[in-house]
C-alpha positions, 0 to 999 in steps of 0.5 A, a space after each residue: 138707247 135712242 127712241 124714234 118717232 113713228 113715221 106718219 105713213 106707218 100710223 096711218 096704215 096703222 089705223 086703216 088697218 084697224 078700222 079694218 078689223 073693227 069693221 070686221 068684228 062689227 059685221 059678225 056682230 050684226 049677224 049674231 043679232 039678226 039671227 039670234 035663233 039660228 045656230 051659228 058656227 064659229 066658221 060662220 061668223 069668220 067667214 062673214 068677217 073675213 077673218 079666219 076662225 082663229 083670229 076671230 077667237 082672239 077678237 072676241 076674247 079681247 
């Protein structure tokens, strides 16, 4: 079995991608916070983070 090391191009897009998502996640955060009162859907903070509600259920339950 041979082990390849990961080319660098690929990490890096790795990351941006993951900066990405966690930008994400932080926007819909800040959102809860600011309207703490407010009814808010799961809809709501997807669309605020641009991810679609299904995803948002996985980032959050993570």
């Amino acid at each position: 079995m041979q082990i390849t090391t990961p080319v660098l191009s690929e990490d890096r897009d790795c990351q941006i991608a993951l900066n990405d998502h966690k930008q994400a996640i932080e926007r819909a955060i800040h959102v809860m916070h600011t309207h703490l009162s407010e009814l808010l859907t799961l809809e709501d903070l997807a669309s605020v983070a641009y991810l679609s509600p299904t995803i948002s259920i996985v980032s959050f339950a993570a």
